[in-house]
C-alpha positions, 0 to 999 in steps of 0.5 A, spaced: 097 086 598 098 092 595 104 097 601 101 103 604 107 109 602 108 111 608 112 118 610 116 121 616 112 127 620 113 130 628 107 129 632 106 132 638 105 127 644 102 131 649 101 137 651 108 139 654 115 142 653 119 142 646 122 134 648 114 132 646 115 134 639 117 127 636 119 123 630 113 118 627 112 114 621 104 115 618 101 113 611 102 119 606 096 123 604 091 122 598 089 129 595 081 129 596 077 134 592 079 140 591 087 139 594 094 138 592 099 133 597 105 137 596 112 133 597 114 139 602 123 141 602 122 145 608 116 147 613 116 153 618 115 154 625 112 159 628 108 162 634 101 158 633 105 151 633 109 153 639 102 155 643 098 148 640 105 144 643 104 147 649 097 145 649 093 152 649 091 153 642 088 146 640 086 145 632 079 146 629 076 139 629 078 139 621 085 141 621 091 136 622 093 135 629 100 135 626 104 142 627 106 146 621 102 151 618 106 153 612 111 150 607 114 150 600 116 143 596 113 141 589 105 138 588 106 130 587 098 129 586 092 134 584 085 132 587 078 133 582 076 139 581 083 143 581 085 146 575 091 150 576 096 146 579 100 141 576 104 135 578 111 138 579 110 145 580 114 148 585 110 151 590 108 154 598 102 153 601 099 155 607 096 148 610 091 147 615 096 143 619 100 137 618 106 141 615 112 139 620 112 133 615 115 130 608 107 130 604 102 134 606 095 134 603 092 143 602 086 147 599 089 147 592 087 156 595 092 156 600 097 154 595 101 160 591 108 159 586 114 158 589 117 167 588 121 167 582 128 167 585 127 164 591 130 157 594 124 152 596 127 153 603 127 161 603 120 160 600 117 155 606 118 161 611 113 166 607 106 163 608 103 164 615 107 171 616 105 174 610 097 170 610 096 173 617 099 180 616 095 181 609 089 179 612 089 183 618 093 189 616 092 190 609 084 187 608 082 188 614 085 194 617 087 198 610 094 199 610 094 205 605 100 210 603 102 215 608 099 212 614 105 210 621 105 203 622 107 201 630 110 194 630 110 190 635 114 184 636 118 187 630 125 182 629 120 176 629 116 173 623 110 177 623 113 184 624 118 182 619 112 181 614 108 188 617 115 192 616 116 189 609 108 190 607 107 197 610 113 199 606 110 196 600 103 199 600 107 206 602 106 207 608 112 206 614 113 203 620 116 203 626 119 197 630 118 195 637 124 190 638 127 188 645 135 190 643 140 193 639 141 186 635 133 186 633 133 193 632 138 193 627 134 187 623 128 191 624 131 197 620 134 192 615 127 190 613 126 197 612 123 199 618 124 207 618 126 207 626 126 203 632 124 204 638 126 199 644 121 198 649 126 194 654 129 201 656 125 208 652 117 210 653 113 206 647 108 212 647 114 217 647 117 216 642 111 213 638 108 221 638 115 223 637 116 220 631 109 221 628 109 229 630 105 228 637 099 225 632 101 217 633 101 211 629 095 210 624 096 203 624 098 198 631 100 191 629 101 188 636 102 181 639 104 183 646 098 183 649 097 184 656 099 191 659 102 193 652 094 194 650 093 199 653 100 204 651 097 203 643 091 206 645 095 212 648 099 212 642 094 211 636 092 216 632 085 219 632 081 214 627 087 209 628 086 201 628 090 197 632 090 189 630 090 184 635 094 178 633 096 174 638 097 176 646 104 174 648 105 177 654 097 176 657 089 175 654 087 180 660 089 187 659 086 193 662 084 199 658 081 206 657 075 205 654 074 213 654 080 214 650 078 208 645 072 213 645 074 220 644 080 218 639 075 213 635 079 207 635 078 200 632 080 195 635 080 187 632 083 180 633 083 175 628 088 168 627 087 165 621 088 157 622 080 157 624 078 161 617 075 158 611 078 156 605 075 160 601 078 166 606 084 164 605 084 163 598 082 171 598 088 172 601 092 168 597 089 171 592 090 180 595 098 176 597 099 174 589 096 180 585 102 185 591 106 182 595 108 176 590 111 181 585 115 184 589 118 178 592 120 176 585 123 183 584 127 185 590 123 189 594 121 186 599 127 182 601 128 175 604 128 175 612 133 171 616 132 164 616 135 158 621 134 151 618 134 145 622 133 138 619 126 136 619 127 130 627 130 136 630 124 140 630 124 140 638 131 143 637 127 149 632 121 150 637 126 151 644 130 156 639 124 160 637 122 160 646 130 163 647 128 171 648 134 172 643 132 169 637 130 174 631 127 171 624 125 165 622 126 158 624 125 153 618 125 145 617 128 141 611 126 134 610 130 130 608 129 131 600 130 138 602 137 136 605 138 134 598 137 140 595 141 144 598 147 139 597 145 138 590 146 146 589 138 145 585 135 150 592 136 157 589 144 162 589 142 162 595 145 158 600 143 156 607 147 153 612 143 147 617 143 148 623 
């Protein structure tokens, strides 16, 4: 009788807090047509695995119920029909689900190489941040050279990433963050100033750095009451992109300011999208943003590692109110190339 591999993964028990996040042991998966099954040294965590734990962002009906919807590891199996990829390759991947674990099988369009220079674990926090900003941001809202960028929730995973793409594409951003410590993060990124909305005015100080014009371009993951202060400070034919709603789904705004300033407003996730949309941004990501992760001119993010069966540990980090960067989870091959020295110059302590 011929054995099932089987593989350490984090299922999510029930809808509840980070304790329901918990180690089990499920058969690999198999590439299908048109996949890769990628051995993954480190998965991502992220705001959409948080809210899915919790039990308010169900997958769609054909996505993995296992959290994690991003990785870097190296492709173990090529399914038919896939032409670019081969077995050994070093790669990240945006997955449909299933990435908290030690395979994942993904449309061979979602994958990406590894950058040049990049450790496969500084690598497995890149896919989810940079997939959703270049959709929005860049496809979606044409980011352009010498537009203002308002970032909202600047210190997390997708500011970063909105700060980082907006300097690449020459426009430039200015950071929303929380406290002085993010604030300076936020700058290090490249933001050209930051704004705290714990103690100054928002819609102040975004007309004062933009010579009383306001921004052109909004990136906002509040939500809530927060809405209505990016109508007032957009700029007239601004475009504000609703990427997630931290702080609330029902806001209260001034459709005659929306009106007067012809403004655009559009929301959009990315788990529910096509494959062949994802492999458009995969493809927009590979042909700008993937140079410049090879050439230093967008720089590697703060990152927090923790072993793979920690994963409870990692989200409850992510919910402290204090935590800026990204937090990502080895697996137990990923330990082993830390250990080995074979993951890049640059070390990562786990947590």
């Amino acid at each position: 009788m011929t054995q099932i591999p089987m593989m350490r993964a984090i299922a999510i028990t029930e809808p509840g807090s980070a304790d329901v996040l918990q180690p089990v042991d499920l058969p690999r998966p198999t590439a299908g047509p048109g996949e890769v099954v990628i051995r993954v040294a480190a998965a991502g965590v992220n705001a959409p695995d948080l809210a899915q734990r919790r039990g308010v962002y169900d997958p769609p009906p054909d996505a993995s119920p296992l959290p994690g919807l991003e990785v870097a590891g190296e492709i173990v199996a090529v399914g038919d029909g896939v032409e670019r990829w081969r077995v050994g390759a070093a790669v990240v991947a945006l997955t449909h689900g299933g990435g908290y674990a030690e395979y994942v099988a993904v449309a061979a369009g979602q994958v990406l190489p590894c950058p040049t220079g990049w450790s496969l674990i500084e690598a497995a926090a890149l896919p989810e941040t940079f997939f959703t900003v270049e959709q929005t941001l860049v496809m979606r809202a044409g980011l352009a050279e010498g537009m203002q960028v308002l970032v909202h929730g600047a210190a997390g995973g997708i500011g970063g990433a909105a700060i980082q793409l907006s300097r690449l594409h020459g426009a430039e951003a200015i950071a929303v963050v929380s406290t002085k410590q993010k604030a300076d993060y936020a700058l290090s990124l490249g933001a050209r100033a930051a704004i705290r909305h714990d103690n100054e005015d928002v819609v102040a100080q975004c007309k004062a750095l933009t010579d009383g014009r306001g921004a052109d371009r909004i990136v906002d993951v509040i939500g809530g009451d927060m809405l209505d202060n990016n109508i007032r400070a957009a700029a007239r034919f601004g475009h504000i992109v609703i990427i997630s709603t931290l702080s609330g789904g029902k806001s209260e705004i001034n459709a005659g300011l929306i009106l007067a300033k012809q403004l655009t407003l559009s929301g959009s996730t990315l788990r529910p999208q096509s494959a062949a949309t994802k492999a458009a941004i995969a493809a927009s990501l590979e042909s700008s943003a993937w140079p410049a992760l090879a050439d230093g001119r967008i720089s590697r993010p703060r990152i927090q590692a923790l072993p793979l069966d920690r994963a409870a540990a990692a989200h409850r980090l992510m919910e402290d109110r204090s935590f800026f960067g990204k937090v990502v989870l080895v697996t137990n091959w990923g330990e082993t190339l830390l250990t080995t020295g074979l993951d890049g110059d640059n070390p990562i302590e786990m947590a």
